[in-house]
Structure formats: C-alpha cells, structure tokens
N, C-alpha and C positions, 0 to 999 in steps of 0.2 A: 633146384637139383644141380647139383657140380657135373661137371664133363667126366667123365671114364679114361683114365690114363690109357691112349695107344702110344707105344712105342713109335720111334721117330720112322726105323725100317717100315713099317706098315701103315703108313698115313700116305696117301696119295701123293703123284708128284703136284697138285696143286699146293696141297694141305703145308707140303715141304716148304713150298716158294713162300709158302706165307709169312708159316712159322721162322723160317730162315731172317726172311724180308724184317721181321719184327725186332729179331736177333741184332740187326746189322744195324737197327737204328739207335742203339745204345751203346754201339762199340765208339772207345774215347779215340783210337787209333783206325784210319782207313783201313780195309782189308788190302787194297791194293800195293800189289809189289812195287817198290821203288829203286832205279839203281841209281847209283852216285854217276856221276859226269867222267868218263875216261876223259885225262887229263892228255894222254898220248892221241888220241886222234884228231885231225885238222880240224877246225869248225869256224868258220867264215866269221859266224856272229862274234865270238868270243876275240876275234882279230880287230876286231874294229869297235869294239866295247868301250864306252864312253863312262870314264873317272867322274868319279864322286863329286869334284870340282865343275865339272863340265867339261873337261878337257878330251879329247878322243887319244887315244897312244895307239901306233902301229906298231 
C-alpha cells in the first residue's frame, strides 16, 4: 500500500528534517551562500602569496 500524500506544512519537524535532508542530497550546486573575495580589504595571506613558479612577491 503507497503512503497518503501529507502536505510538507503538516508533517512534523522531524518528518521535515528528513524529507529536506533527502532533497539536499541530489542538489548538483551547494545550498551554501558563497561571497567573492573583497579585493579592497587588507589580507595578510594574499600579501605574501607565493607564484605559480615558486617565487613569493611582496
């Protein structure tokens, strides 16, 4: 016998986490927000960042 369609509002917050959890594991792109690098603030590491060659530039 098939499950009985509940609407996603009316399923428990377990039910949610699951059904969610299930959701998440087929998405091709992270949910997580990413932001780009401000290129205007100081960043120590980026100051002493060592070149493709091997070279270090200050």
């Amino acid at each position: 016998m098939a499950k009985p369609f509940v609407p996603q509002e009316k399923l428990s917050k377990k039910a949610k986490r699951e059904l969610n959890r299930r959701k998440r594991q087929i998405w091709e792109i992270s949910p997580i927000t990413r932001r780009s690098e401000n290129r205007k603030r100081y960043d120590k590491k980026r100051r002493y960042r060592i070149d493709d060659d091997g070279t270090a530039f200050f």
